[in-house]
FIGU-648568 format. One record per residue (C-alpha): residue number from 1; x, y, z. Coordinates in steps of 0.2 Angstrom, whole numbers, always signed. Last residue first. Example, Ala and Ser with C-alpha at 12.3 -4.5 7.8 and 13.67 -1.06 7.14 Angstrom:
<nodes>
NODE;pos;c1;c2;c3
NODE;2;+68;-5;+36
NODE;1;+62;-22;+39
</nodes>
This chain:
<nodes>
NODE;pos;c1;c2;c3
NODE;518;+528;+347;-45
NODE;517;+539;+345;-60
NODE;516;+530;+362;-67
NODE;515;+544;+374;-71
NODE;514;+556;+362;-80
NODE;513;+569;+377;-84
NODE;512;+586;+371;-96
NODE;511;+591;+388;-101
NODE;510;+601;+393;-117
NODE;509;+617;+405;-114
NODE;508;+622;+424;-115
NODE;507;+639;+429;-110
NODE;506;+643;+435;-90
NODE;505;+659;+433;-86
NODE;504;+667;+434;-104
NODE;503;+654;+448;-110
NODE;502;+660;+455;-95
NODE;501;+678;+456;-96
NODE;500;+677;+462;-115
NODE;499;+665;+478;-110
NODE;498;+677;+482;-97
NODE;497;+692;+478;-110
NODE;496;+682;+489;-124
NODE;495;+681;+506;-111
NODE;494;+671;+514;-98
NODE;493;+654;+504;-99
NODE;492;+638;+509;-98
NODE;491;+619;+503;-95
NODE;490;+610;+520;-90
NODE;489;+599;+520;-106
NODE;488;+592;+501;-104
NODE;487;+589;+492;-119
NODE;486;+601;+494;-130
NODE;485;+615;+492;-118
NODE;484;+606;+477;-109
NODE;483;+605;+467;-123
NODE;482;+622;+472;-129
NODE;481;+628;+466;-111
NODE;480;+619;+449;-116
NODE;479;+602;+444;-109
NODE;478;+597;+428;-101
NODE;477;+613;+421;-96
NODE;476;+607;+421;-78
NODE;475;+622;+433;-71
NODE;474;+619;+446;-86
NODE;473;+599;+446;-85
NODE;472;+600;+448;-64
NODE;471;+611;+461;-65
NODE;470;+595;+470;-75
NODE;469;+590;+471;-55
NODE;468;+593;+491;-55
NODE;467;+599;+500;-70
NODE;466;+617;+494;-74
NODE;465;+633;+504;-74
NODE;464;+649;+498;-79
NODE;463;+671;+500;-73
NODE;462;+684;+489;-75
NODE;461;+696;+497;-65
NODE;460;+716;+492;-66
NODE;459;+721;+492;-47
NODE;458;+733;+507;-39
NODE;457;+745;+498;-31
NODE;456;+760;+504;-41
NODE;455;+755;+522;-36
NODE;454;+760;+516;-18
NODE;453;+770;+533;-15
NODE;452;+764;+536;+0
NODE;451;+759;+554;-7
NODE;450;+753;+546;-23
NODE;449;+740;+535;-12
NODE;448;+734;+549;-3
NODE;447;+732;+560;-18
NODE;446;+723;+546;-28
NODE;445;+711;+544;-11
NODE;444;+705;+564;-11
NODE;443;+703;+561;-35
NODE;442;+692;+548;-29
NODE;441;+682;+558;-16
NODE;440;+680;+575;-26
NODE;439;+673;+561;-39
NODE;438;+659;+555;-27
NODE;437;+657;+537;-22
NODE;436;+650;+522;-32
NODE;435;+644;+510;-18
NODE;434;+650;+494;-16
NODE;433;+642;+473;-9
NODE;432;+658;+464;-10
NODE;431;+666;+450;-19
NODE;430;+683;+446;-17
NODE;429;+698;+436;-23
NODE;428;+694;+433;-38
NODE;427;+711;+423;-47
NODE;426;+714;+426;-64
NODE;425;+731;+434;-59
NODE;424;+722;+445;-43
NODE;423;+703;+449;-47
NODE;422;+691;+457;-36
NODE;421;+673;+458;-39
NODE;420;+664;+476;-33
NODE;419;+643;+477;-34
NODE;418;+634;+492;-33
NODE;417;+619;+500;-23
NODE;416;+615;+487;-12
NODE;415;+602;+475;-6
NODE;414;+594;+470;-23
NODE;413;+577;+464;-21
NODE;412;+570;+482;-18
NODE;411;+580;+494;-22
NODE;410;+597;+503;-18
NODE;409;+603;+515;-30
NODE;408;+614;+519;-50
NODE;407;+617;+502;-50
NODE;406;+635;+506;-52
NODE;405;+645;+488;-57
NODE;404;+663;+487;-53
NODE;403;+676;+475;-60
NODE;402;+692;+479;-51
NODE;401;+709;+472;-57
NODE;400;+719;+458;-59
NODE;399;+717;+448;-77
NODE;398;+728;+428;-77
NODE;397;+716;+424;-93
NODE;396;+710;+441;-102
NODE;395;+710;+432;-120
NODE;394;+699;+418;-112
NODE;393;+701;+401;-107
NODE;392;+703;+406;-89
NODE;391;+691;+418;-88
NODE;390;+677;+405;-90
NODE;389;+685;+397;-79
NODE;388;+689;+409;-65
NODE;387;+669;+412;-67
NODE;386;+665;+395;-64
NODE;385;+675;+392;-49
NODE;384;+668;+407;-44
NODE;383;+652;+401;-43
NODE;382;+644;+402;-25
NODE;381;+656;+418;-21
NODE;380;+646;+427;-37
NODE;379;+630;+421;-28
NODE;378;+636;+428;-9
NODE;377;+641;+446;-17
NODE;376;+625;+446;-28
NODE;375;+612;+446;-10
NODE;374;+594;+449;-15
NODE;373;+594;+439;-31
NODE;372;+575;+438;-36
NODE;371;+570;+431;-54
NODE;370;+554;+431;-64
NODE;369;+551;+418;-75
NODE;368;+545;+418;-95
NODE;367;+537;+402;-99
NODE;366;+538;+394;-117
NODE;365;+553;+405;-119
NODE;364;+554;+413;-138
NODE;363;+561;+411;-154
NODE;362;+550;+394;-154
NODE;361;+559;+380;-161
NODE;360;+553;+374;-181
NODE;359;+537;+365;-181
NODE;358;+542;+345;-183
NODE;357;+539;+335;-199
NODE;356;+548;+345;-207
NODE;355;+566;+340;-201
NODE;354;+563;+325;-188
NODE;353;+583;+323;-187
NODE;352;+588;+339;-186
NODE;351;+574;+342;-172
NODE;350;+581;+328;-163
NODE;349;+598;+331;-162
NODE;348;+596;+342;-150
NODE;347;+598;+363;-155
NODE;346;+585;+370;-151
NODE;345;+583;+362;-131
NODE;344;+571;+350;-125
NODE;343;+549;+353;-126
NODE;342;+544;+343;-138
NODE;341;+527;+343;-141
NODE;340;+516;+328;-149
NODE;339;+500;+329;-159
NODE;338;+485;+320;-160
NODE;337;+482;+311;-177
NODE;336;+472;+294;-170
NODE;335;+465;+294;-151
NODE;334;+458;+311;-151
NODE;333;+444;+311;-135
NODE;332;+429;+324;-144
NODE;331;+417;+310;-146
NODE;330;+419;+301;-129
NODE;329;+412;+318;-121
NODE;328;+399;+318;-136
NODE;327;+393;+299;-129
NODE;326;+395;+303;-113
NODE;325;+399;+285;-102
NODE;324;+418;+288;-105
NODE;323;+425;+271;-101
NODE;322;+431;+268;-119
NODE;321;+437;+285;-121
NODE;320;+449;+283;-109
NODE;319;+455;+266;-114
NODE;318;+458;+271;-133
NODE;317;+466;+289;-125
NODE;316;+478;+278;-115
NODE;315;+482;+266;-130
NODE;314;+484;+279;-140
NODE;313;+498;+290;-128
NODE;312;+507;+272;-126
NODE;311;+508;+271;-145
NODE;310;+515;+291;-146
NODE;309;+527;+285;-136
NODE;308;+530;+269;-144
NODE;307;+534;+277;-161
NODE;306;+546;+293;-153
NODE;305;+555;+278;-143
NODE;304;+558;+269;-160
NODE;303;+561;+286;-170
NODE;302;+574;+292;-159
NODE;301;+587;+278;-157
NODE;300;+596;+274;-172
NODE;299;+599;+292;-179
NODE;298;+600;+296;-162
NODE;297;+617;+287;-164
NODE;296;+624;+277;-148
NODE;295;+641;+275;-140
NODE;294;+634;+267;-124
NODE;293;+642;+275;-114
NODE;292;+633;+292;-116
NODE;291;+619;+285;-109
NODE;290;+605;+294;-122
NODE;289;+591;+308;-116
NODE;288;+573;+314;-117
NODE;287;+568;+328;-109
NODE;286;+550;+335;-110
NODE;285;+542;+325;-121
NODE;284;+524;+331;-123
NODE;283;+506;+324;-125
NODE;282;+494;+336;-123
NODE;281;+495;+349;-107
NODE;280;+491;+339;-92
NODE;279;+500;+323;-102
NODE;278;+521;+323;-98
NODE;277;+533;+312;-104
NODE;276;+551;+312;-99
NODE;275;+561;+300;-108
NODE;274;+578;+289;-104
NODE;273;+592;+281;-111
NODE;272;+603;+266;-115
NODE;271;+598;+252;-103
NODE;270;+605;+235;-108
NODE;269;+594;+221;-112
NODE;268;+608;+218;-127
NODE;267;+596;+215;-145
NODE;266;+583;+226;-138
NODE;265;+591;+241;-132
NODE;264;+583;+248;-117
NODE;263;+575;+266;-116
NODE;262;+568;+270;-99
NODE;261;+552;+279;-98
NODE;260;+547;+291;-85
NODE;259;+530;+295;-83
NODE;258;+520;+313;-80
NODE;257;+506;+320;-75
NODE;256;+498;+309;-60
NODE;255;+486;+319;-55
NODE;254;+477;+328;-66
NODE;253;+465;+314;-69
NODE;252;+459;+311;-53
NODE;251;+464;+305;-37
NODE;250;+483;+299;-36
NODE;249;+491;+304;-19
NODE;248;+498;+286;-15
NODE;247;+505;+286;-34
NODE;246;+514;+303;-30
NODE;245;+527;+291;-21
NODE;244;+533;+280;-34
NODE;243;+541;+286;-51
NODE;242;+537;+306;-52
NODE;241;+543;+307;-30
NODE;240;+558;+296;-32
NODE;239;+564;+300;-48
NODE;238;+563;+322;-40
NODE;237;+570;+316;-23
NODE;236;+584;+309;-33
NODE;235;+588;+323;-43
NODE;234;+582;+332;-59
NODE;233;+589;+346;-64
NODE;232;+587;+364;-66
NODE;231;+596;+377;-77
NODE;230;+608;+388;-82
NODE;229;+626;+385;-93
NODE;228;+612;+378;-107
NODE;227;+622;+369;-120
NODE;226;+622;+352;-113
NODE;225;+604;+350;-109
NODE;224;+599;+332;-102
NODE;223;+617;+325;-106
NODE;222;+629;+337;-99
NODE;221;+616;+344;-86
NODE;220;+616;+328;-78
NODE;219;+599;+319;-79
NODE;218;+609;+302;-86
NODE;217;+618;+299;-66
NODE;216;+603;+304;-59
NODE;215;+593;+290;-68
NODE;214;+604;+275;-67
NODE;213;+604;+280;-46
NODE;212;+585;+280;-48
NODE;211;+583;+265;-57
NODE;210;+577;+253;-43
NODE;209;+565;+265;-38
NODE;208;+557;+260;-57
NODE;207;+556;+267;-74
NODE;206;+542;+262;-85
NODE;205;+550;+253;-100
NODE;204;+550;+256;-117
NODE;203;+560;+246;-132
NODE;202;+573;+250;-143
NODE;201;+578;+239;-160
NODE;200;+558;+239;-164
NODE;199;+554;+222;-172
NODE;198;+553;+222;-190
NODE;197;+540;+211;-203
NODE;196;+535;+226;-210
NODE;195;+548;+243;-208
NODE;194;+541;+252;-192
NODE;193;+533;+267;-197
NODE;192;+539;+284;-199
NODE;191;+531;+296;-189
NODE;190;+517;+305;-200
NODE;189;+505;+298;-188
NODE;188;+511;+307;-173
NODE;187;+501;+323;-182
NODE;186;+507;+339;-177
NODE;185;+525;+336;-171
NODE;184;+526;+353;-161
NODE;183;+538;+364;-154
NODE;182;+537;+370;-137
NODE;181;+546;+385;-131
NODE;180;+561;+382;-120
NODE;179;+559;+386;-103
NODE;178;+562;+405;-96
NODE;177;+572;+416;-84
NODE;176;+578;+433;-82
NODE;175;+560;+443;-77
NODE;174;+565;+453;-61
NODE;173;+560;+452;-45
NODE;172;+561;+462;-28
NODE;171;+545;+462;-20
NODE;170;+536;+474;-33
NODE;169;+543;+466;-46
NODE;168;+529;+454;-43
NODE;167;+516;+456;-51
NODE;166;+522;+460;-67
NODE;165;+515;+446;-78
NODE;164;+505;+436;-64
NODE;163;+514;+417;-62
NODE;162;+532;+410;-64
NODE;161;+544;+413;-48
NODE;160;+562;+413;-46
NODE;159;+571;+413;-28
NODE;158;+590;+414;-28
NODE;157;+605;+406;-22
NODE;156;+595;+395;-8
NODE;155;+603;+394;+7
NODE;154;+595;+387;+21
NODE;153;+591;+404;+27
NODE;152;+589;+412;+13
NODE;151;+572;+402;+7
NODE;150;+565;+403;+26
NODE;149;+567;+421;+25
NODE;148;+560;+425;+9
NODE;147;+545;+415;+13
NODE;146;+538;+418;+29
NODE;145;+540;+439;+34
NODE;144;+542;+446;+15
NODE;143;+535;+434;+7
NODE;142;+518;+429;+17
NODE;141;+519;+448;+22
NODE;140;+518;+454;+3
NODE;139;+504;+441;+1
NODE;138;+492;+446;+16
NODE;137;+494;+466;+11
NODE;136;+477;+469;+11
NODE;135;+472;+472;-8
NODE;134;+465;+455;-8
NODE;133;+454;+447;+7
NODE;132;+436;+446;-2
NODE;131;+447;+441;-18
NODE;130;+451;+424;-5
NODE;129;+471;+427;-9
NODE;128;+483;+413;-18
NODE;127;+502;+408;-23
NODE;126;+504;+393;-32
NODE;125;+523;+393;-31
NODE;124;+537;+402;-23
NODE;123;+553;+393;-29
NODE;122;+570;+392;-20
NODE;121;+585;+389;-30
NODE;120;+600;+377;-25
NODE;119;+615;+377;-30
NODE;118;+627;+363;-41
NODE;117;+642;+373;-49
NODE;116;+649;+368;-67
NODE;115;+640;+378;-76
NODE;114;+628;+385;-64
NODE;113;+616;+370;-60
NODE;112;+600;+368;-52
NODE;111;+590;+357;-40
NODE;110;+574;+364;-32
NODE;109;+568;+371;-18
NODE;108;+548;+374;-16
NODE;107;+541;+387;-5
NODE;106;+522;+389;-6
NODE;105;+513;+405;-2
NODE;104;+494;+406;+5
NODE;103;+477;+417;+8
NODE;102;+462;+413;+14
NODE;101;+464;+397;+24
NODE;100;+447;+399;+33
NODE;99;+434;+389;+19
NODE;98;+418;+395;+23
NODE;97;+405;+382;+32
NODE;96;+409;+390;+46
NODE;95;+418;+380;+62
NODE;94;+435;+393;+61
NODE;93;+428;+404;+51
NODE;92;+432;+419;+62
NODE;91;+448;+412;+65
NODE;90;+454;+418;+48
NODE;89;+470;+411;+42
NODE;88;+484;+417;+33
NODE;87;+497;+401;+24
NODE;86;+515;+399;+22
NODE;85;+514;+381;+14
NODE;84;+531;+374;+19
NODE;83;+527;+360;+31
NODE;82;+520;+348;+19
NODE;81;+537;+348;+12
NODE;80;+544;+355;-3
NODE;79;+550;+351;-21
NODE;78;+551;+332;-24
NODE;77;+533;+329;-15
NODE;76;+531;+318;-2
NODE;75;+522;+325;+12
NODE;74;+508;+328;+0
NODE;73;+506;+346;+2
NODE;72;+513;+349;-14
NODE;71;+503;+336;-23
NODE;70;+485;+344;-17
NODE;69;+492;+359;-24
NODE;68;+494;+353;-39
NODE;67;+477;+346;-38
NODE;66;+470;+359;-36
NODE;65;+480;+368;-51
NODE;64;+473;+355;-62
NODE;63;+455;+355;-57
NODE;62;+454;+374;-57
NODE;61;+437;+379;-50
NODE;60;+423;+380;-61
NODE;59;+422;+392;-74
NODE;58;+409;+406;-70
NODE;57;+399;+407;-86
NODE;56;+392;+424;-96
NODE;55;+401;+419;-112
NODE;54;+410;+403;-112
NODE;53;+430;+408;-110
NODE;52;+438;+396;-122
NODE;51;+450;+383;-117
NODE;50;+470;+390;-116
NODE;49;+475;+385;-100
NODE;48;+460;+391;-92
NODE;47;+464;+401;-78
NODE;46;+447;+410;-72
NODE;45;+446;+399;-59
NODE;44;+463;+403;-51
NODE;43;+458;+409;-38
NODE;42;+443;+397;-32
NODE;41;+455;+380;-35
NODE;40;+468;+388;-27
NODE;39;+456;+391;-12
NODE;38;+450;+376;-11
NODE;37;+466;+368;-11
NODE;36;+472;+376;+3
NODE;35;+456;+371;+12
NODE;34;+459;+352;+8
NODE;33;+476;+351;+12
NODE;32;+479;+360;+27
NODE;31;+478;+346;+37
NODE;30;+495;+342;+29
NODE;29;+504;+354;+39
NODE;28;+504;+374;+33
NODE;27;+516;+388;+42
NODE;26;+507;+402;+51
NODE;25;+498;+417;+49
NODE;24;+485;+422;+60
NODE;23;+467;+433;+54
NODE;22;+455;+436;+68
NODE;21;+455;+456;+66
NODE;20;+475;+457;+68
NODE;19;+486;+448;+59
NODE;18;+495;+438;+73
NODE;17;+510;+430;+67
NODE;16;+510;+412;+71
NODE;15;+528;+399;+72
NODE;14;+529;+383;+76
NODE;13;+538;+379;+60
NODE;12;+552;+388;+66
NODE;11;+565;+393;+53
NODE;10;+576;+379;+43
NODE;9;+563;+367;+37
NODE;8;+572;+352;+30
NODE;7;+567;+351;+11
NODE;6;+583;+344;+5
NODE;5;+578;+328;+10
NODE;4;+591;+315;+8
NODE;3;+586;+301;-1
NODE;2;+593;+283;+5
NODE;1;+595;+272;-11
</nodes>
């Protein structure tokens, strides 16, 4: 199967920005590696992902993020290039023994899903700045000059971004994403047991190149997450990267993160599903699906795979520990009662089907993610076959009119002051960036359009105000018009119908958002 990279670069790699004072910026190539990882490492040290902070100790650097972003400028990782590090560099270190790559941008892309309508979203990602170098400015340029540009510019629909709460609003984002909260199967051991003298009607395998086409086809939105009209999916560069190629870049043990099982029915040798497991965080299933061809119950399939899961997690613990040469170190390695997350949408059948023995869903994202969409006229035209469907099985089906949106002013992140979409029998016919003008100038236009006598032309308005970027919440599903009307003062409508129209446009919907595939 030929792979098509989707991580072409699209602005000129050869380009450097001089910063002034011996500081360049530039695009990354895998030379980079080592200095870009140091400094993630540094930055991120205090970073813990949830260990305890030992008084009056400097934590090491961050093995897991350095070695995330060892993966990222692999040259074969499923999200980006080893070209698309956007990095500053001081000269002056050049032949130092300090590291001169001292601040730096990633920009992944990624796969994802509108309903019915395949996009692309761009991804900034382990972002970093040498403290000594912060407050400078080094980051906003890196996104404003490098990253922003190169992510429009091959088309991505929107850029979304995990990382410092707050941060960065400042360049345009809003929070209007978020993965699934983890639930958790506390002890594996409470897993029902194979009946004695029973073979397992559902086996394991490891998935191989050879099942990549097998494994697009199942990583479709209908069947990874079928109720989420939002998300990310896996596609072949994804398969490709988590089943072959990040084994050449394996150095420790944050760096191979995740395995990808195929579930095969025992009696037939057919293939009937697959599993996504992941271990930097504890064992957990991130994705687990079934080949709707096959006609097949979870009821039949889940505790099988669930079992040999959990036995493939012992048996790498069991071996673990054994070559563990610290005696307390080997101590504290769990290889009998450790717990297992799932990670997959509320309502899959799996949680109905482990009933107690699993924590209830989070009310809550597991990862809240910030979201920039600089220009809504060009994403509405992306999916508007979706939007004329979701009209179309609606009460307002076969609508003409104006839906308007004030945003009250022009911010940043949002090009515009107000957004215009067209409708003409069910039909939109355009999208434009608008400006709410003033009432001396509507009642000027009425006039003109009586004296012609073209009152029959007159569209039907639809007319809202939202406060700046909260668009955002309504187009990703993440908050519902009600949301926004108790929330935010300035969110108004004129009347039930406009209120209808977007709560038919725009309703609220699950997320399916793996944020750390790299």
């Amino acid at each position: 199967m030929t792979i098509i990279n989707i991580h072409a670069a699209v602005t000129p790699r050869t380009r450097t920005v001089d910063l002034g004072d011996g500081l360049t910026m530039r695009w990354s190539t895998k030379a980079d590696s080592k200095h870009v990882e140091e400094l993630v490492g540094d930055s991120f040290r205090w970073l813990l992902f949830g260990q305890p902070l030992e008084p009056g100790v400097i934590p090491p650097p961050n093995g897991i993020l350095m070695a995330g972003a060892r993966r990222l400028l692999s040259g074969v990782n499923a999200t980006m290039s080893e070209f698309d590090y956007a990095l500053v560099e001081d000269t002056k270190r050049k032949g130092t023994d300090k590291n001169p790559i001292v601040a730096c941008v990633s920009i992944q892309r990624v796969r994802a899903y509108y309903g019915s309508i395949k996009l692309f979203f761009g991804k900034p990602e382990l972002i970093a700045t040498n403290p000594e170098y912060r407050n400078r400015g080094l980051v906003r340029k890196l996104i404003y000059e490098m990253i922003h540009p190169e992510s429009e510019a091959r088309g991505d629909s929107l850029q979304f971004i995990p990382g410092i709460p707050h941060f960065y609003r400042q360049f345009g984002y809003e929070y209007a994403m978020g993965s699934f909260g983890a639930s958790s199967i506390k002890n594996i051991q409470s897993l029902p047991s194979l009946p004695k003298g029973k073979t397992e009607p559902f086996t394991l395998r490891k998935a191989t190149v050879s099942d990549i086409p097998y494994l697009v086809k199942l990583s479709e939105r209908e069947s990874v997450s079928p109720k989420t009209p939002v998300g990310l999916f896996y596609g072949p560069e994804y398969w490709q990267y988590t089943i072959h190629d990040y084994v050449e870049i394996m150095e420790n043990e944050y760096a191979a993160p995740r395995d990808n099982y195929i579930f095969v029915d025992a009696t037939t040798g057919k293939d009937v599903g697959f599993a996504i497991v992941t271990h930097v965080f504890g064992l957990k299933v991130e994705a687990i699906s079934l080949d709707k061809e096959r006609a097949l119950s979870w009821n039949d399939v889940l505790f099988p795979v669930l079992r040999q899961i959990a036995a493939k997690e012992k048996a790498s613990l069991e071996e673990k520990k054994s070559k563990t040469t610290d005696p307390e170190a080997a101590k504290a390695i769990k290889t009998d009662g450790f717990p297992m997350l799932l990670q997959i949408h509320p309502d899959h059948p799996a949680y109905a089907l482990l009933g107690t023995l699993v924590s209830p869903p989070q009310d809550k994202p597991g990862f809240r993610l910030m979201v920039r969409i600089n220009d809504y006229p060009q994403f509405i035209r992306t999916v508007t076959p979706e939007l004329e469907k979701r009209l179309a099985e609606s009460p307002m089906a076969g609508l003409s009119g104006k839906l308007q949106f004030d945003f009250f002013r022009k911010v940043e992140g949002n090009k515009a002051k107000g957004l215009e979409i067209e409708f003409k029998k069910g039909k939109l016919v355009e999208v434009k960036d608008w400006a709410k003008q003033l009432p001396e100038k509507d009642v000027e236009d009425y006039l003109a359009i009586k004296a012609r006598g073209e009152e029959d032309l007159i569209p039907t308005l639809y007319e809202a105000s939202l406060a700046p970027l909260t668009f955002n919440n309504l187009l990703m599903g993440e908050r519902s018009f009600r949301d926004l009307i108790w929330s935010h003062g300035e969110t108004t409508y004129t009347n039930d119908a406009t209120r209808l129209l977007i709560d038919i446009l725009f309703p609220k919907a699950d997320q399916h958002v793996d944020t750390f595939f790299w």
